[in-house]
N, C-alpha and C positions, 0 to 999 in steps of 0.2 A: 504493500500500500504506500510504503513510502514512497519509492521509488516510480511507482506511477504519479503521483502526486511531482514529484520530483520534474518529470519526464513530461508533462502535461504543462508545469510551469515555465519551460524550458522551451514552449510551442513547438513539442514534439507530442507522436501518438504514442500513449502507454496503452500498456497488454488490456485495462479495463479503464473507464470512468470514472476517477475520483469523483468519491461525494462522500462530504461532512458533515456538522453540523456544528452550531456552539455549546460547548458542552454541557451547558447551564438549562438547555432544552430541550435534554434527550432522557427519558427515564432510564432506571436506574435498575438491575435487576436482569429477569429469565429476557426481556425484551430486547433492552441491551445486547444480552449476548449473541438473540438469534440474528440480530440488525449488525452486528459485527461480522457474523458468520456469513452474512450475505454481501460483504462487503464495505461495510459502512467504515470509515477510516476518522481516526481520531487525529484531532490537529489542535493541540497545545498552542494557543496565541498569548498566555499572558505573563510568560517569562522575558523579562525586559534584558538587552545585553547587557545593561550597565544598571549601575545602583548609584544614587544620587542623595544627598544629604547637605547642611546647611552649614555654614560658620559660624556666624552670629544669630540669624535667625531664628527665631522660636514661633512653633505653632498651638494656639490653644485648643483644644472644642471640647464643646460642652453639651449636652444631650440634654433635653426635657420631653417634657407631654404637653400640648396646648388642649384640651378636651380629649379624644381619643388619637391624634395624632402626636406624632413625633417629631421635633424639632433639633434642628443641629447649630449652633453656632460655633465658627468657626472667623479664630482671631489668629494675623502674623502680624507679631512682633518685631518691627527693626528701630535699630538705630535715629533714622530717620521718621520715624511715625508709627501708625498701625493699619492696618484692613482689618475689614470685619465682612462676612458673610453670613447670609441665614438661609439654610434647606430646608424642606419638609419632604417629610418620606407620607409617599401616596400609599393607596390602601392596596395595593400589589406588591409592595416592596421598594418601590422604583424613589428616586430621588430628583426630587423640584428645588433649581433653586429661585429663589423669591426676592433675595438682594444679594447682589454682585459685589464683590470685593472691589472694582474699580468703579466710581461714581459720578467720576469728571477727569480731563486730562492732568489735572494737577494731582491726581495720584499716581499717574505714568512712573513717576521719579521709584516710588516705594515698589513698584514691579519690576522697573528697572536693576534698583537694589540687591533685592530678591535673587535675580536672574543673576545677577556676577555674584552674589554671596553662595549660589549654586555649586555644589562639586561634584562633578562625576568622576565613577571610579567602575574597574574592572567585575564582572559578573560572569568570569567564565567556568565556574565551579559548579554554576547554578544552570546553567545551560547545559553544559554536559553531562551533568544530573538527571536534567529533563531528558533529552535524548537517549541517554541510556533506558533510564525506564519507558520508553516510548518505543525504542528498538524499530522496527519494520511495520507494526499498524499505524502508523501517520507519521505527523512528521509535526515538529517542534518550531513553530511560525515565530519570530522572538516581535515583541512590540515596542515599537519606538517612541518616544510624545508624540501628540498633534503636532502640525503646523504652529509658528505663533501664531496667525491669524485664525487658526480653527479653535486656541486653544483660547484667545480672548471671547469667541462666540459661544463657547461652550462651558466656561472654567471662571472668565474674569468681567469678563462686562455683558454677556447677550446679545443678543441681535440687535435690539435696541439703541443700546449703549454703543455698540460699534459703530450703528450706522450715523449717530450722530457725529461720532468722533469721526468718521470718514469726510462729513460736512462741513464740520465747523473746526477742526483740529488737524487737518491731515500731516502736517510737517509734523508735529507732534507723536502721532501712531506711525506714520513712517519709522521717527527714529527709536520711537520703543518696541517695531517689530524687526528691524534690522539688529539691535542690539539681545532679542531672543533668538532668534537665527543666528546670529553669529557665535552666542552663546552653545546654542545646538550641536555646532560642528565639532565641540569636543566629546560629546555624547554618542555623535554618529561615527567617529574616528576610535571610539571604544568599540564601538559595534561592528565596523569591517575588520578589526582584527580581532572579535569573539570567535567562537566554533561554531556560532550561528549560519544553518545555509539558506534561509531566507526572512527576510526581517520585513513589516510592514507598519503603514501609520496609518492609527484608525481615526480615519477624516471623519467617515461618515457627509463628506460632498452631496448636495444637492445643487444644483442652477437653481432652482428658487432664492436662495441664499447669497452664495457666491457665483454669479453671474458670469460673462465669458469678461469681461475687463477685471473685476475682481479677480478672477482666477488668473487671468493673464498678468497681473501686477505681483500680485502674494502670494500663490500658491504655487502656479507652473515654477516659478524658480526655484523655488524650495524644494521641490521633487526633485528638479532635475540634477540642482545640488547632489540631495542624499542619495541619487542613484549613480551620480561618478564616484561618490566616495565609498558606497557600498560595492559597487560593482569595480571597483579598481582593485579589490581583494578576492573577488568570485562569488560574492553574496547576492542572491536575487531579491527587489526590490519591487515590493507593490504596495499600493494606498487602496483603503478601504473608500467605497464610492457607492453607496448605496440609494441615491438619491434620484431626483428627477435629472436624467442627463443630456438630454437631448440639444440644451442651446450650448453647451459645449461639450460637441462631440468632436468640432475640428481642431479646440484647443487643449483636448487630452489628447487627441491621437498627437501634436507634435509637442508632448510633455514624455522626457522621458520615464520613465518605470517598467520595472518587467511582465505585473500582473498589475488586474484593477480587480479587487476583491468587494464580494456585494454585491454586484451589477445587477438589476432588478429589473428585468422587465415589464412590459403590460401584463397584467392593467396597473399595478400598483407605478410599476416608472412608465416614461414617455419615451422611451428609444426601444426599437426593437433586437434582438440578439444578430439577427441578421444587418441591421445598421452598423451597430458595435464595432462585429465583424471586422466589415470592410471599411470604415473609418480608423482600426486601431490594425492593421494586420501584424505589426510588428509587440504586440502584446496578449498576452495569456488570460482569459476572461475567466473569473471563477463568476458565476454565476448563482445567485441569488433568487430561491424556488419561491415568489409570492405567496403567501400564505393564504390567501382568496383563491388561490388556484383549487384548493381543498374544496370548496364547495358544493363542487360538480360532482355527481354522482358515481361508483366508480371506474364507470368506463369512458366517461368524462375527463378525470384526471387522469387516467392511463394515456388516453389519447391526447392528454396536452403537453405530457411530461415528457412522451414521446418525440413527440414533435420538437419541442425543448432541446432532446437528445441529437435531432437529427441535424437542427441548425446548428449547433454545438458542434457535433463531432465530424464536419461539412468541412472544416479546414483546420481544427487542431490548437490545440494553447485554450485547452476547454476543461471547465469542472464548476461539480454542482455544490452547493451549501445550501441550508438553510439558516439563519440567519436571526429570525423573527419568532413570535407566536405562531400557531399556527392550529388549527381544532382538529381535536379527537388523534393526539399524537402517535396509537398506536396502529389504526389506520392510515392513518397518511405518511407516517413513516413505511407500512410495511408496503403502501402501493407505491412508494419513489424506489423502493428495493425491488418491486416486482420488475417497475420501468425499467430502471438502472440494467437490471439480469436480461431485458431483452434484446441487449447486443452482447454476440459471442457467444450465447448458453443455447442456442437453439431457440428461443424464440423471439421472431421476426420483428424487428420496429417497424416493418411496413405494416401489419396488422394489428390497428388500436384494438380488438378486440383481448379483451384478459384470457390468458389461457387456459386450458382445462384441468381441471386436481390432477 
């Protein structure tokens, strides 16, 4: 499994179809084993090359109850001042946050700080850790930071708070995001020479978001950065993309990276796998199984997942994930194992029909 995984990201044809899934949403158990035994490959993405820690800076938090929820505050401490953040954890599990550490650009200074008070250091103990116990069912995907720009959107200010600072501030987030990228490069330069053999950044990209000039300004270069410096050692390099991609599809295909992991097609995204395709031909698509796919009855889904397979594996540098939620998981996982087996095992992808016991 590795090795097809390997061999698939490499936009060559391995012996069978990698397909994943996140670990966090697959049970656990007799199911598990039989979805392994049918192929399903485990992929470890949250072992980071490098480990990172502070000099002066101090982080607080502090946890309460607001009525039935749960609340996190979270304070860093520097020299020059403080941030303060407040989360709320939703009734899933999942985590909102509700105010942003950065408020205005006259906090830029205290992130700035932060960012050079940063130290990274070597993580290769812990990666070849991982790998070893991972051996030949998947393969050990190491995970990088966001972007600075993805990681202001996501971590420090919001979509909001960005877009004003893109308005009214720009020379300003210019230089506090040139100064987290530049930061980066000693994180990424730990990373090409870990054991790691492919490493990726979970962007989580939509065009909703960051648009094809956004992308074009902050992003494309960033990538293409961390894939000279990861690939100047032999390390494969992909960004997680799981968004609406469509209005830029001509400026990822000339960004470099070796994989776009996530890639979502309709209905949930707006580009088709067959657009992707041939706008990215120098790139390995892992593709990203909508979780509305499920809906359809189940010759329905056979016959979409199929189809899925065929545009997929029509030119090579192809693999499937799930990614998301998705209902009734032990259905819909075992029909994308039915799908999956229908190239190679004797039964035909040209017939949506499900085959007989």
């Amino acid at each position: 499994m590795r090795q097809d995984i390997l061999t698939a990201l490499h936009r060559r044809v391995p012996q069978r179809v990698p397909w994943t899934i996140h670990h966090e949403l697959l049970p656990r158990g007799s199911l598990e084993r039989r979805l392994r035994n049918q192929g399903l490959a485990i992929v470890e993405k949250g072992v980071r090359p490098y480990r990172e820690g502070t000099r002066s800076v101090s982080i607080e938090e502090r946890q309460g109850w607001e009525g039935g929820t749960r609340l996190i505050d979270r304070r860093w401490h520097t020299p020059r001042g403080e941030l303060q953040s407040r989360v709320r954890e939703g009734p899933d599990g999942s985590l909102w946050t509700e105010e942003y550490p950065l408020r205005s650009a006259s906090d830029f200074r205290l992130l700035e700080y932060i960012t050079e008070d940063t130290e990274y250091r070597t993580n290769d103990e812990a990666v070849t850790a991982a790998q070893r116990a991972m051996g030949e069912d998947g393969l050990v995907l190491c995970r990088m930071m966001r972007s600075p720009l993805q990681r202001l959107l996501t971590e420090w200010m919001g979509t909001v708070g960005v877009s004003y600072a893109l308005a009214d501030d720009r020379k300003a987030l210019d230089r506090l995001l040139d100064h987290m990228a530049a930061k980066d490069e000693e994180a990424l330069s730990i990373a090409s020479r870990s054991p790691a053999e492919a490493v990726w950044s979970a962007e989580n990209v939509t065009g909703d978001i960051a648009g094809p000039e956004i992308f074009r300004r902050y992003l494309a270069p960033y990538y293409t950065r961390a894939a000279e410096t990861l690939r100047s050692r032999g390390k494969l390099y992909g960004v997680h993309m799981d968004g609406r991609l469509r209005s830029l599809k001509e400026v990822i295909g000339s960004t470099a990276m070796d994989f776009v992991k996530g890639f979502t097609p309709p209905p949930l995204g707006d580009l088709s796998l067959e657009e992707a395709r041939a706008a990215w031909p120098d790139k390995a698509i892992w593709v990203n199984i909508p979780g509305n796919l499920f809906l359809g009855d189940d010759r329905e889904v056979i016959r979409a997942l199929r189809d899925l397979l065929r545009q997929g594996m029509a030119a090579g540098g192809f693999l499937l994930t799930l990614t998301e939620e998705f209902p009734d998981p032990e259905r819909s996982l075992l029909l994308v194992a039915e799908a999956v087996a229908g190239d190679g095992t004797g039964n035909s992808l040209d017939n949506p029909e499900r085959p007989g016991p």
